[in-house]
gemmi code that builds the backbone of each chain (N, CA, C; Angstrom):
import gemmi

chains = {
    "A": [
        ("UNK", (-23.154, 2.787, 50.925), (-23.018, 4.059, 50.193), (-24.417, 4.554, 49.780)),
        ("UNK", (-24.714, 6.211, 49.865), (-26.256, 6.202, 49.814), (-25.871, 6.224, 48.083)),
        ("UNK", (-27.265, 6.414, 47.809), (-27.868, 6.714, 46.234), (-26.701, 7.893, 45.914)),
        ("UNK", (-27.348, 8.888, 46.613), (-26.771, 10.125, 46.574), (-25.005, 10.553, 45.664)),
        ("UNK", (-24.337, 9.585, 46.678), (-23.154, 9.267, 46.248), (-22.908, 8.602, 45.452)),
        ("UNK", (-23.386, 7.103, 45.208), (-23.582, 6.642, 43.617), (-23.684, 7.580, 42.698)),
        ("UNK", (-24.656, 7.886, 42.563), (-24.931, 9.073, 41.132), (-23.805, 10.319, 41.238)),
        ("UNK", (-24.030, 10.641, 42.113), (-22.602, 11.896, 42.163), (-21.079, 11.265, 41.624)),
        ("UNK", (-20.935, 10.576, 42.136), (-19.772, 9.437, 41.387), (-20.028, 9.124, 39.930)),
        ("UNK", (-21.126, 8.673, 39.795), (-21.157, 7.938, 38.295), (-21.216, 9.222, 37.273)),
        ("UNK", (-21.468, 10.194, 37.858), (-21.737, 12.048, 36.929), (-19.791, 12.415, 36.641)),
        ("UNK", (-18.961, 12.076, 37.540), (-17.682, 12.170, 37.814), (-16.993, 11.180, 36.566)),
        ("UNK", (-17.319, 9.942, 36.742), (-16.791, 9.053, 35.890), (-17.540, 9.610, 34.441)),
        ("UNK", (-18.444, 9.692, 34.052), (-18.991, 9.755, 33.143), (-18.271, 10.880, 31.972)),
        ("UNK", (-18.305, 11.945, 32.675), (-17.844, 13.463, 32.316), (-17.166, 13.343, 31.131)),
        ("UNK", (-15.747, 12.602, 31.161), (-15.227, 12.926, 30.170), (-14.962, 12.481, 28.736)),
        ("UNK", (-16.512, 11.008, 29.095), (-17.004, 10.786, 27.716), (-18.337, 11.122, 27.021)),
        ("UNK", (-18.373, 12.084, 28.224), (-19.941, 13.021, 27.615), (-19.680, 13.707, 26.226)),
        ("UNK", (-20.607, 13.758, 24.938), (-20.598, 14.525, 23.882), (-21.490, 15.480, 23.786)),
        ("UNK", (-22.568, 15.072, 24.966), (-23.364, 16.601, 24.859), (-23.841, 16.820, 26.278)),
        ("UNK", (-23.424, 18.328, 26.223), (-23.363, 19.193, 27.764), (-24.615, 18.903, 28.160)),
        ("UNK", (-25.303, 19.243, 27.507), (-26.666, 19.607, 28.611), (-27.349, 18.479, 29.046)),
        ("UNK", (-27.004, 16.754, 28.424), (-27.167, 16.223, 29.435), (-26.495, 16.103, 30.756)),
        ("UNK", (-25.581, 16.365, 30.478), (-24.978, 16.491, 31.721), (-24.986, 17.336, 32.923)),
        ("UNK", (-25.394, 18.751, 32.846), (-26.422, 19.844, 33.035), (-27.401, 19.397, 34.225)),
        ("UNK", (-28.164, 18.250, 33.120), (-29.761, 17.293, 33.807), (-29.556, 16.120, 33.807)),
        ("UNK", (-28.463, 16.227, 34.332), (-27.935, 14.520, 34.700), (-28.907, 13.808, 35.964)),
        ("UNK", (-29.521, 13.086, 35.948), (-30.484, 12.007, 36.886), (-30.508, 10.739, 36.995)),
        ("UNK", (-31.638, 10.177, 37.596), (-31.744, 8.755, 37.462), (-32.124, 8.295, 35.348)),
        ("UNK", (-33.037, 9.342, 35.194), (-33.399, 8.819, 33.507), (-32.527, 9.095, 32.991)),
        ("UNK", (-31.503, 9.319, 32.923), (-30.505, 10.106, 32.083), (-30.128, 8.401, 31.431)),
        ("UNK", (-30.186, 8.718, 29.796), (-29.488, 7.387, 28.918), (-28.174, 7.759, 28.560)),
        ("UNK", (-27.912, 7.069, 28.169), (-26.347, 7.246, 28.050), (-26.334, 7.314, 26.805)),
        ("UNK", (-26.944, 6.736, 26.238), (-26.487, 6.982, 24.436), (-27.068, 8.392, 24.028)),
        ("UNK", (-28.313, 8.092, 24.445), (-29.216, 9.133, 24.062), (-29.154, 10.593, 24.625)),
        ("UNK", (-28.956, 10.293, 26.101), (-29.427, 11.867, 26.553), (-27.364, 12.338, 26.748)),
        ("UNK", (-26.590, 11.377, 26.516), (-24.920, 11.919, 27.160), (-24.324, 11.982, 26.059)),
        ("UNK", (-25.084, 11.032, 24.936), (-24.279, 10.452, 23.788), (-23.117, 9.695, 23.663)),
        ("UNK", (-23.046, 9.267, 24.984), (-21.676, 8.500, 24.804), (-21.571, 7.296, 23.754)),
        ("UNK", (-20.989, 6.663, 23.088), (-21.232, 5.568, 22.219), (-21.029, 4.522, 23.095)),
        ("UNK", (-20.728, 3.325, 22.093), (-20.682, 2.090, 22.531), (-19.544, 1.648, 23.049)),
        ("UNK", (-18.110, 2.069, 22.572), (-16.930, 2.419, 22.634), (-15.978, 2.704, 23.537)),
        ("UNK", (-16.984, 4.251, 23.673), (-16.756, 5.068, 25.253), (-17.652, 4.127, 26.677)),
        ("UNK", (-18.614, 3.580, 26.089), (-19.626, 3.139, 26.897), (-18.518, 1.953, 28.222)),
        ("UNK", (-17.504, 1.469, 27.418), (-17.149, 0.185, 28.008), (-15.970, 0.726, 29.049)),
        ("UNK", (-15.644, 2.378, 28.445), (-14.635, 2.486, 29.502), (-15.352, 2.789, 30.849)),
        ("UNK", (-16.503, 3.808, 30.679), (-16.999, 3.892, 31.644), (-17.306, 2.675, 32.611)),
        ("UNK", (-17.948, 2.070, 31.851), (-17.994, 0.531, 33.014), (-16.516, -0.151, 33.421)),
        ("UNK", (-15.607, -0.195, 32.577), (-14.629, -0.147, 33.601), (-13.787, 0.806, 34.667)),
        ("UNK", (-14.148, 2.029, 34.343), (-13.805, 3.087, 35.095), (-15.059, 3.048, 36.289)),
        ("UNK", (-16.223, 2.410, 36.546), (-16.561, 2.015, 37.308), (-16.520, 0.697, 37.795)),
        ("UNK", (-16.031, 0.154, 37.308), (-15.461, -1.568, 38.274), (-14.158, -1.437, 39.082)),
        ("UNK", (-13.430, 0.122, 38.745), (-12.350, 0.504, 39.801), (-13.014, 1.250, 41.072)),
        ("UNK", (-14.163, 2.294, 40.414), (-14.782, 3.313, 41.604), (-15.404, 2.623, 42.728)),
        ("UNK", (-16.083, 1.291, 42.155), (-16.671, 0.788, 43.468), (-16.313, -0.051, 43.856)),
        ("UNK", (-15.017, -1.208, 42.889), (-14.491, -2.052, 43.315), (-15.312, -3.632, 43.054)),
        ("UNK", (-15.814, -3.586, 42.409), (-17.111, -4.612, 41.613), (-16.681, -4.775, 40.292)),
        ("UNK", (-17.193, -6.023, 39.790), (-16.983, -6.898, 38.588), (-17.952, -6.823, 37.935)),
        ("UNK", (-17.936, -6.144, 36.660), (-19.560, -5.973, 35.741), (-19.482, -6.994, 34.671)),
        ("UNK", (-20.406, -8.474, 34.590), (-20.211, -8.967, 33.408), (-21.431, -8.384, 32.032)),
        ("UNK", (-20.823, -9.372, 31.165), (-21.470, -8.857, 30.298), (-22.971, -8.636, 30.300)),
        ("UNK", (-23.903, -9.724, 30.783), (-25.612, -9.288, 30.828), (-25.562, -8.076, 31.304)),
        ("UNK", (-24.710, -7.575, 32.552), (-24.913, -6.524, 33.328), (-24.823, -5.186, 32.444)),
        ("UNK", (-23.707, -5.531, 31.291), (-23.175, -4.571, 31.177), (-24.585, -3.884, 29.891)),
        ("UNK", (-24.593, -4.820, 29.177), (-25.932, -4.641, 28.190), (-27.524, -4.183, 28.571)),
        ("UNK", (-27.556, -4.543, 30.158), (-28.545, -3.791, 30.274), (-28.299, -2.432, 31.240)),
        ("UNK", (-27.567, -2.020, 30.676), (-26.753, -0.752, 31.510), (-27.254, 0.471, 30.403)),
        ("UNK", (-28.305, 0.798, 30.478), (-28.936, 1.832, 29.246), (-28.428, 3.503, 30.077)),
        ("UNK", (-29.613, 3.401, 31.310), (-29.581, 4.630, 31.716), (-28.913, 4.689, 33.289)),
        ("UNK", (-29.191, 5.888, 33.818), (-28.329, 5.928, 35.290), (-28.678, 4.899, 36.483)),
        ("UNK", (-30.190, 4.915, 36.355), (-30.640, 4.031, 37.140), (-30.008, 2.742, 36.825)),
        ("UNK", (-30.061, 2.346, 35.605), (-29.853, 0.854, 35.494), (-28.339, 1.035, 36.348)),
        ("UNK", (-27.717, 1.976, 36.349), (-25.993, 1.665, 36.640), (-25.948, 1.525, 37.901)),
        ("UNK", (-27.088, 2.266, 38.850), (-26.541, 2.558, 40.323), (-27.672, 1.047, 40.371)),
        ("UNK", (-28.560, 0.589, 40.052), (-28.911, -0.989, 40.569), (-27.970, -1.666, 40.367)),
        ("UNK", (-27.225, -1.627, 39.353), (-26.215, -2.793, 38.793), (-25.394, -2.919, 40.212)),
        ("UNK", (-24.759, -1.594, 40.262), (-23.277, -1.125, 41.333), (-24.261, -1.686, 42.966)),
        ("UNK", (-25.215, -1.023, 43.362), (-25.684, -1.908, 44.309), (-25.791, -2.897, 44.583)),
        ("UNK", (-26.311, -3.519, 43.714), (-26.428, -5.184, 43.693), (-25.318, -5.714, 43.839)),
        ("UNK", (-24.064, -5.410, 43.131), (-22.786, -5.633, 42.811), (-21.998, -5.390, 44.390)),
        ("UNK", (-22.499, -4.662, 44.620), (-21.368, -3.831, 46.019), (-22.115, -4.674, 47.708)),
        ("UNK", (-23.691, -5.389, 47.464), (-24.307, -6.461, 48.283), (-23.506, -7.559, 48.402)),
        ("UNK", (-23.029, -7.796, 47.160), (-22.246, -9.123, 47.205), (-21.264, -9.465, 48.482)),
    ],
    "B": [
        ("UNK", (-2.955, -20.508, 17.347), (-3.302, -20.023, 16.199), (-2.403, -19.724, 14.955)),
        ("UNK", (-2.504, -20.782, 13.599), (-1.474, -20.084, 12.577), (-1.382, -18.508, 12.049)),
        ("UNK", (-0.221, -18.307, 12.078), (0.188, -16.640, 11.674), (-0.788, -16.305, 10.275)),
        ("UNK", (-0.511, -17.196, 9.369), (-0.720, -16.593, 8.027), (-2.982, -16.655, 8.288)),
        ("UNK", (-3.340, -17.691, 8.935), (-4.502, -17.608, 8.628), (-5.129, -16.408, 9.443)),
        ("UNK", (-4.389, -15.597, 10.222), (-4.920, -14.372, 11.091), (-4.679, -13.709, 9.185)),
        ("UNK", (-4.070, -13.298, 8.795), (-3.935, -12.141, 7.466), (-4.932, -12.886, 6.526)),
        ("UNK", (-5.239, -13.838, 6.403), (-5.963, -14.771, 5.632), (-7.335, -14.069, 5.565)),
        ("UNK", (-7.352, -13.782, 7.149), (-8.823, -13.206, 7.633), (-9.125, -11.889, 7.767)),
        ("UNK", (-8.394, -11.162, 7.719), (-8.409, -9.680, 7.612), (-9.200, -8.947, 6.914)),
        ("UNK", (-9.930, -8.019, 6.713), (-11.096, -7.790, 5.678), (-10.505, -6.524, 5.122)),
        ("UNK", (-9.247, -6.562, 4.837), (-8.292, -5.412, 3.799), (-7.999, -5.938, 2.904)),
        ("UNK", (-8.098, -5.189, 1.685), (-7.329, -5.736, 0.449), (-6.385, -4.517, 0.177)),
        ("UNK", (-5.786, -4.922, -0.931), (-5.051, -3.767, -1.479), (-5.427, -3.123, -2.521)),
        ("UNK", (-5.677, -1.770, -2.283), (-4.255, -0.711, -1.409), (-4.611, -0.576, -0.228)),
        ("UNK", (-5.314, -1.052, 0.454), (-5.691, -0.978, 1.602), (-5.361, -1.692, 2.903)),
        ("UNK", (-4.043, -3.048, 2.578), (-3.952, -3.623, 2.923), (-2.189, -3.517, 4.032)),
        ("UNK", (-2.403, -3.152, 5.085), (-1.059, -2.574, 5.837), (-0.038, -3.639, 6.726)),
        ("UNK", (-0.598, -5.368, 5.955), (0.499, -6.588, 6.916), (0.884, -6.715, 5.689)),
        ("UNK", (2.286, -7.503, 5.929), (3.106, -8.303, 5.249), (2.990, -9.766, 5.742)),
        ("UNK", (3.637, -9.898, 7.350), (3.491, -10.802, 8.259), (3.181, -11.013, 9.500)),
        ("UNK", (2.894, -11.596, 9.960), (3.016, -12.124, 11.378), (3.864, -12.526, 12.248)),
        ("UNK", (4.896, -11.795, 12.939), (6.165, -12.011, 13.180), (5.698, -13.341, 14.552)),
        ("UNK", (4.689, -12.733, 15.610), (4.691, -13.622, 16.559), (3.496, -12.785, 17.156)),
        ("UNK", (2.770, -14.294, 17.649), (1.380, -13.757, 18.598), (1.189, -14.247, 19.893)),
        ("UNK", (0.407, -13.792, 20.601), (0.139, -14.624, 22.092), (-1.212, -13.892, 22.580)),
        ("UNK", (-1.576, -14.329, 23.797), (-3.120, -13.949, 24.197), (-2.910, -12.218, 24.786)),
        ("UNK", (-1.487, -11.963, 24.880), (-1.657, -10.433, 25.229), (-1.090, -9.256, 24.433)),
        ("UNK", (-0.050, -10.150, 23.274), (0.938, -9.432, 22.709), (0.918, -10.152, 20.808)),
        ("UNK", (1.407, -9.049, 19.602), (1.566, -9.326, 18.690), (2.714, -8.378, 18.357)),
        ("UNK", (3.208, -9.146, 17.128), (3.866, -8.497, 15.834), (3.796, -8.472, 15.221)),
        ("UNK", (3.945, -7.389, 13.876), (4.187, -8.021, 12.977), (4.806, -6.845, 11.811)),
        ("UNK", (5.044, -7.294, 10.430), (5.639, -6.097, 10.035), (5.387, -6.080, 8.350)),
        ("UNK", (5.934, -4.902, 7.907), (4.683, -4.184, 6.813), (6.070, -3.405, 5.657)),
        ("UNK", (6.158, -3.829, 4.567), (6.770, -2.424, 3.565), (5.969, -1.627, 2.944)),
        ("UNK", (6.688, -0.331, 3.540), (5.993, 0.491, 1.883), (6.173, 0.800, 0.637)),
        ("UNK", (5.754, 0.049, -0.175), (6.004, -0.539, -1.298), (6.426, 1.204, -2.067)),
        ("UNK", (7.140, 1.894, -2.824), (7.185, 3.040, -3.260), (6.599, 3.539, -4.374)),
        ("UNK", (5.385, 2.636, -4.495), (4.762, 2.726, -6.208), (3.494, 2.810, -5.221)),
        ("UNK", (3.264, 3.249, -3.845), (1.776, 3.676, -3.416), (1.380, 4.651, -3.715)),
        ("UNK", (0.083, 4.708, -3.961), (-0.508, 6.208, -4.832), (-0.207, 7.627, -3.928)),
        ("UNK", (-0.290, 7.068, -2.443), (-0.445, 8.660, -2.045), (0.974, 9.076, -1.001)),
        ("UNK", (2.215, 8.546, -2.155), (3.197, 9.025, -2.307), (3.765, 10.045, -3.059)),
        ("UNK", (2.858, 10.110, -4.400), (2.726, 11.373, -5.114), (1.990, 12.261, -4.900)),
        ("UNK", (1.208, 12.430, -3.710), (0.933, 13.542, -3.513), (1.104, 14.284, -1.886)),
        ("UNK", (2.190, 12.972, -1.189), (2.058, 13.300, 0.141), (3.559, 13.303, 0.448)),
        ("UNK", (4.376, 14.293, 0.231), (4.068, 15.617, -0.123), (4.631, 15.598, -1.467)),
        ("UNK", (4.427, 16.856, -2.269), (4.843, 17.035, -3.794), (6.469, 17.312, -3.816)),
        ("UNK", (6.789, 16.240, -4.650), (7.653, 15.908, -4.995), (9.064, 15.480, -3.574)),
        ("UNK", (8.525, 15.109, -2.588), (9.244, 14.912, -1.537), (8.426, 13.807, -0.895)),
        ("UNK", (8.340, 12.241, -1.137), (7.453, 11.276, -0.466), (7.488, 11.434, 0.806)),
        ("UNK", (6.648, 10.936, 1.865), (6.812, 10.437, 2.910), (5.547, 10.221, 3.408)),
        ("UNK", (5.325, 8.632, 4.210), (4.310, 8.078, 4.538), (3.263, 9.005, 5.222)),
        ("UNK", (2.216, 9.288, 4.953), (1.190, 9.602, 5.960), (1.267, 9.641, 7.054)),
        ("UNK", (0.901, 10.060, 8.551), (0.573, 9.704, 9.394), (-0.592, 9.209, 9.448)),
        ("UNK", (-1.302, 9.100, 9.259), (-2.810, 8.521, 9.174), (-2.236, 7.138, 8.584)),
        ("UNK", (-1.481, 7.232, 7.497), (-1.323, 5.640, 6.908), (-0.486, 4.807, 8.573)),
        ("UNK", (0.531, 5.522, 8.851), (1.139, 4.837, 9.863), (0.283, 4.329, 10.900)),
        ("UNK", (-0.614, 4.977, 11.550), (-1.884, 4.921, 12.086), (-2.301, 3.943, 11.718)),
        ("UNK", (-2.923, 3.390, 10.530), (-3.985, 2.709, 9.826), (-2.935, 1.152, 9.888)),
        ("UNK", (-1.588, 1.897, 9.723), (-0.319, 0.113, 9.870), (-0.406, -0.604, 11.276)),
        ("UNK", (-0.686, 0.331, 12.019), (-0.751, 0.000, 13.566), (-1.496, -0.105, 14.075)),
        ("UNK", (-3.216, -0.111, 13.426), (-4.245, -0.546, 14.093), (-4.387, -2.315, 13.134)),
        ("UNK", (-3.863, -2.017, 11.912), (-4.167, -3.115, 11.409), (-3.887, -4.636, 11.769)),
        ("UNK", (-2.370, -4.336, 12.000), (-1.636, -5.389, 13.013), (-1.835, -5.450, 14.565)),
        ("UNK", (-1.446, -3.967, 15.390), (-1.801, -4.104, 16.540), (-2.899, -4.594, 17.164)),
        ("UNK", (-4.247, -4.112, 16.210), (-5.292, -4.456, 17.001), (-6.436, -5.210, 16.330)),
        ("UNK", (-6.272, -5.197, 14.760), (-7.143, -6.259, 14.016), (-6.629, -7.581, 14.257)),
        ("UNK", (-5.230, -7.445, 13.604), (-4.711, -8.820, 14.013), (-4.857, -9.481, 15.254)),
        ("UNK", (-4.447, -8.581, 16.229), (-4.543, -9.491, 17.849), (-6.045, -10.056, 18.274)),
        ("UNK", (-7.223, -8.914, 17.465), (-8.834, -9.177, 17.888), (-8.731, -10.759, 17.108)),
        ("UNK", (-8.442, -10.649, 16.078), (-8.757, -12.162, 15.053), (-8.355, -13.015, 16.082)),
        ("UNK", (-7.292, -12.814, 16.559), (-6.724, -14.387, 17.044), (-7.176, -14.134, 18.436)),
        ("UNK", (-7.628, -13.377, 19.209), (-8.295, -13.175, 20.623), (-9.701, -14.066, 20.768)),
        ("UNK", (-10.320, -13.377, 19.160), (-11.534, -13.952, 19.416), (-11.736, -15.542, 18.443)),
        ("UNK", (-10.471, -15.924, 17.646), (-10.486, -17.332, 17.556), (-10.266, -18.151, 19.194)),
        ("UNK", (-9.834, -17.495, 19.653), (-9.845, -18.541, 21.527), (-11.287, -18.829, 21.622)),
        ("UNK", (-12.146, -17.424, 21.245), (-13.601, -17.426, 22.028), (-14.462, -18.555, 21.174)),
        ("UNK", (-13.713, -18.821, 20.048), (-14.437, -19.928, 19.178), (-15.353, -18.998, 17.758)),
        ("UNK", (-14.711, -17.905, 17.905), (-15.198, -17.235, 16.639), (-14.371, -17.275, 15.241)),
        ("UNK", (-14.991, -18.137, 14.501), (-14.119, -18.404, 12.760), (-14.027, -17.494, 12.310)),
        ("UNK", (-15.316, -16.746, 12.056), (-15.374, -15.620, 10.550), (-14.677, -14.245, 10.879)),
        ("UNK", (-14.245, -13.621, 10.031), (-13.623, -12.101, 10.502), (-15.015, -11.309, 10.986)),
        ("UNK", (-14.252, -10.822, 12.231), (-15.290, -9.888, 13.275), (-15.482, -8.681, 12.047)),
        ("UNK", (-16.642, -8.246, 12.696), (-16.715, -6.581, 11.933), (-15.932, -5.957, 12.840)),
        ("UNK", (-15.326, -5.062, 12.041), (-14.094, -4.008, 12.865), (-14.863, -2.535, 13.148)),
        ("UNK", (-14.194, -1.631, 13.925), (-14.437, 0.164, 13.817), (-13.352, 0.402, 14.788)),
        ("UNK", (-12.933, 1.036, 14.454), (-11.352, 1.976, 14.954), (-12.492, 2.755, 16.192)),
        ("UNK", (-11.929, 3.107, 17.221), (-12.934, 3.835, 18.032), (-11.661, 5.351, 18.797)),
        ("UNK", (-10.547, 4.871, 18.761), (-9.752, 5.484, 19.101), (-8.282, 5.747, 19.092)),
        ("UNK", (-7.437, 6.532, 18.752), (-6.190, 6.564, 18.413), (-5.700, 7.720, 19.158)),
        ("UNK", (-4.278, 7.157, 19.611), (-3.604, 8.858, 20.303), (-2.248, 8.399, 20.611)),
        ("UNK", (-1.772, 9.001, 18.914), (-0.548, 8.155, 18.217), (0.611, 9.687, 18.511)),
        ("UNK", (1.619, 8.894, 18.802), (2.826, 10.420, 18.431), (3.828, 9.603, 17.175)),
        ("UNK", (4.264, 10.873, 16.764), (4.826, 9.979, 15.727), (6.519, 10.996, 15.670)),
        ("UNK", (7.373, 10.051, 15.707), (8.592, 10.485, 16.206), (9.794, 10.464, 15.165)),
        ("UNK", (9.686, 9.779, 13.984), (10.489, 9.785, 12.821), (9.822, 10.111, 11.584)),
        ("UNK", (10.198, 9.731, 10.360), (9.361, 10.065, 9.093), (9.932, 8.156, 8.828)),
        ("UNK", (8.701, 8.028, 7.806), (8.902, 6.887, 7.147), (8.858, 7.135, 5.922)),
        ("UNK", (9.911, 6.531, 4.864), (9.881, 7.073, 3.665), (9.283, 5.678, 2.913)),
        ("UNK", (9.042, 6.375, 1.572), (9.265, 4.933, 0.651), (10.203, 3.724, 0.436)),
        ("UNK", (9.542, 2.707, 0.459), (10.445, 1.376, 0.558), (10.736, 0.899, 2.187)),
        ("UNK", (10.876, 1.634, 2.832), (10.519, 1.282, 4.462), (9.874, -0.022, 4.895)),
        ("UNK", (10.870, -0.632, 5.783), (9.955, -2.280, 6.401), (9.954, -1.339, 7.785)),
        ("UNK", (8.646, -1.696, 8.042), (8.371, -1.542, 9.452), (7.953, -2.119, 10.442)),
        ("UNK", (8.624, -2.606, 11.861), (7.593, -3.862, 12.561), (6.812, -3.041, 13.731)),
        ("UNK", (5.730, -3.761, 13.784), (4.718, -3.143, 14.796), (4.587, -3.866, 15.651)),
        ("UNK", (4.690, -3.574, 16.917), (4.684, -4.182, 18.287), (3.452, -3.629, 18.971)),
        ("UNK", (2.151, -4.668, 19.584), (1.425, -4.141, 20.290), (1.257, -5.001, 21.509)),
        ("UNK", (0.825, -4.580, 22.338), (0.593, -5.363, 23.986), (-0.720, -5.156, 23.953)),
        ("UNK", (-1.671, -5.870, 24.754), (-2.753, -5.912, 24.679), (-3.152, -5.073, 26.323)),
        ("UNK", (-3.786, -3.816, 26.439), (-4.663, -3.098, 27.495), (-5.622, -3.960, 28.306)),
        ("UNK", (-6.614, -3.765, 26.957), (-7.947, -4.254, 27.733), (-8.638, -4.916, 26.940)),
        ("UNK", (-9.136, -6.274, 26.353), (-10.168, -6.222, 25.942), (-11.509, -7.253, 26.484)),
        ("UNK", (-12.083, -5.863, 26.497), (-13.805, -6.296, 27.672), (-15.073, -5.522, 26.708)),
        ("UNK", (-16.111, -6.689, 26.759), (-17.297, -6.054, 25.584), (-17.049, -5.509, 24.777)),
        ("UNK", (-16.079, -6.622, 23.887), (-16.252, -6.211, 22.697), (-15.105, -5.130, 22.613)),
        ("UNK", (-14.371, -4.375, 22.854), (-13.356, -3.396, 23.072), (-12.347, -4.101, 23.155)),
        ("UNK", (-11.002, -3.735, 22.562), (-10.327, -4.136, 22.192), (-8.768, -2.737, 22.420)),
        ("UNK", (-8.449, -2.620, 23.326), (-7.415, -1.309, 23.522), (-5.885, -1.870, 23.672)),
        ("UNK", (-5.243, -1.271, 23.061), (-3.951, -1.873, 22.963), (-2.791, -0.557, 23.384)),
        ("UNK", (-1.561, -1.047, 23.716), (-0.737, -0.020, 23.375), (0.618, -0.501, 22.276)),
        ("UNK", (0.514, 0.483, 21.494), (0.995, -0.125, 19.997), (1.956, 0.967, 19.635)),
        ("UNK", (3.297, -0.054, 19.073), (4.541, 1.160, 18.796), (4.954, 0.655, 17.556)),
        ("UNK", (5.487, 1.044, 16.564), (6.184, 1.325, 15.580), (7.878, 1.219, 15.593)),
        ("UNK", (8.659, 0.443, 14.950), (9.935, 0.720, 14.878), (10.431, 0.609, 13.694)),
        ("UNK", (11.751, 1.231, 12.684), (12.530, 0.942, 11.830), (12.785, -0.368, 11.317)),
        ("UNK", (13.836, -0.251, 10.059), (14.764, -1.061, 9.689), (16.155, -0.843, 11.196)),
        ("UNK", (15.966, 0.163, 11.608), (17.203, 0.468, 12.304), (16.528, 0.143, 13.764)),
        ("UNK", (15.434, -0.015, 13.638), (15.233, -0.400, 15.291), (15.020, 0.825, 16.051)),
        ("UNK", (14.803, 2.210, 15.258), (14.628, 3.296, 16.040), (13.035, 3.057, 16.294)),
        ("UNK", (12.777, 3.769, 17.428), (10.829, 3.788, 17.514), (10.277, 5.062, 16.604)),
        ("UNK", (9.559, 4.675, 16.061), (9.187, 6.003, 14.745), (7.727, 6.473, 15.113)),
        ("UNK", (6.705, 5.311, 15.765), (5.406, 6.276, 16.228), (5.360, 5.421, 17.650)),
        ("UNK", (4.316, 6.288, 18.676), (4.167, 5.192, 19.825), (2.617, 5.582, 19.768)),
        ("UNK", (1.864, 4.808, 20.320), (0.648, 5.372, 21.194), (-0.646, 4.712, 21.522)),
        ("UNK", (-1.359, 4.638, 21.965), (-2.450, 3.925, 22.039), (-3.869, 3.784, 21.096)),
        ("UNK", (-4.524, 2.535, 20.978), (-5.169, 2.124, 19.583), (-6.531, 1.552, 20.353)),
        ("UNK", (-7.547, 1.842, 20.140), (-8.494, 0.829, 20.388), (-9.834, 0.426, 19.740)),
        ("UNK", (-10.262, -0.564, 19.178), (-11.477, -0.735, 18.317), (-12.762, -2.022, 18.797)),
        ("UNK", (-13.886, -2.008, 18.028), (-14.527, -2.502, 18.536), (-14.645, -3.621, 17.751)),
        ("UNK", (-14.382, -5.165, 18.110), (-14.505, -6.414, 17.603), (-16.266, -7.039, 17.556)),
        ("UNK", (-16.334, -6.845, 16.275), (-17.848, -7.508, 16.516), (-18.111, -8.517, 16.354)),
        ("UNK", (-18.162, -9.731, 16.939), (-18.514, -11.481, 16.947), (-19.537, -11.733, 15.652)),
        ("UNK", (-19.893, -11.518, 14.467), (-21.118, -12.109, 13.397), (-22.108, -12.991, 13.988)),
        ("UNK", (-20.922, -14.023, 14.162), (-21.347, -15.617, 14.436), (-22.443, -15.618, 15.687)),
        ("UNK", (-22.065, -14.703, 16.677), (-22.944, -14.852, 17.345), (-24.313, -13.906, 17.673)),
        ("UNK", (-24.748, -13.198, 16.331), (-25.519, -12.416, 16.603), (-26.793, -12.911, 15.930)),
    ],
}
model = gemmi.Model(1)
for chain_id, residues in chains.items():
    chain = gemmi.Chain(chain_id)
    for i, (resn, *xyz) in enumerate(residues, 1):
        res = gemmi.Residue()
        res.name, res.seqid = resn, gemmi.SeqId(i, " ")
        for name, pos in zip(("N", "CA", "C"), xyz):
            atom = gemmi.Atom()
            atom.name, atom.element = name, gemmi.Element(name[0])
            atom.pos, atom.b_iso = gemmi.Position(*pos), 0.0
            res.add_atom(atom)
        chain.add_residue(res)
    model.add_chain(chain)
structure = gemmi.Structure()
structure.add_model(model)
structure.setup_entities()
């Protein structure tokens, strides 16, 4: 799966625990999740499981803690999807 | 895990406090059930001169049992003693009867999901009569102390 589609996917999943638009707007590789989407900690965990269905991968916990920004998610899901 | 030492551990007191008992627990599912005593304060003002429980209180009965209680004894498996720090993160309750004063109510929850710390349940409400009075889904965040 390229990059491309990772991130386009993870912008999909993300959406509907975004609290503020305009990151989402300038959604990228830097994009944080707390910071630039605001999602909390809360929302944070559905998303990672709403991505352990999208790509079909198992996120444990180290993974999940260093899951800050977009990049960290599409290395995680790569690495994860090598297996 | 003993019933009474899950309420033992709970970090509610009263008036704040929404178990009675622990009807029955397991690693995916709880019960348990709650009166409302009719000498609670915000019976006189909810509504005037016509009681009836809160929804928010019913709410607050069904996260307490559904999902405090089940986190206590989830995360006594993980080897955690002390009561977790709690936060309600989400509720999306319907509520289908009125509960008046003096009301026993048992709360039934099944356990969703719980992964990092998240804790999501789906949690219902029933009568003295066994009718279902709220249904809906509950989820909060269990925080381990011990291991931070």
């Amino acid at each position: 799966m390229s990059e491309k589609e990772i991130i386009s996917r993870l912008k999909n999943i993300v959406k509907p625990y975004v609290q503020r638009n305009e990151g989402l707007e300038n959604f990228n590789e830097e994009t944080d999740f707390l910071r630039d989407l605001e999602i909390n900690s809360a929302n944070l965990v559905d998303v990672v499981l709403d991505v352990e269905d999208e790509f079909d991968i198992e996120i444990d916990n180290d993974s999940m803690e260093g899951m800050l920004t977009v990049k960290d998610a599409k290395s995680i899901i790569q690495k994860k999807m090598a297996v | 895990m003993n019933k009474e030492s899950i309420i033992s551990r709970l970090p509610f007191s009263n008036p704040f406090l929404f178990v009675d008992e622990i009807l029955q627990v397991d690693d995916s599912s709880i019960s348990g059930k709650f009166t409302f005593s009719p000498e609670l304060e915000f019976y006189k003002g909810h509504f005037n001169n016509h009681p009836v429980t809160p929804g928010v209180i019913l709410t607050e009965c069904m996260a307490q049992i559904g999902v405090v209680c089940l986190g206590i004894h989830l995360l006594e498996k993980e080897g955690v003693k002390d009561t977790p720090g709690i936060a309600l993160s989400s509720s999306e309750i319907e509520y289908l009867k009125p509960v008046y004063p003096g009301e026993t109510v048992i709360v039934k929850s099944q356990k969703i999901y719980f992964r990092f710390n998240k804790l999501k349940c789906k949690v219902e409400m029933f009568n003295s009569d066994n009718e279902r009075v709220c249904t809906g889904k509950i989820a909060g965040m269990l925080l381990r102390k011990d291991k931070n």
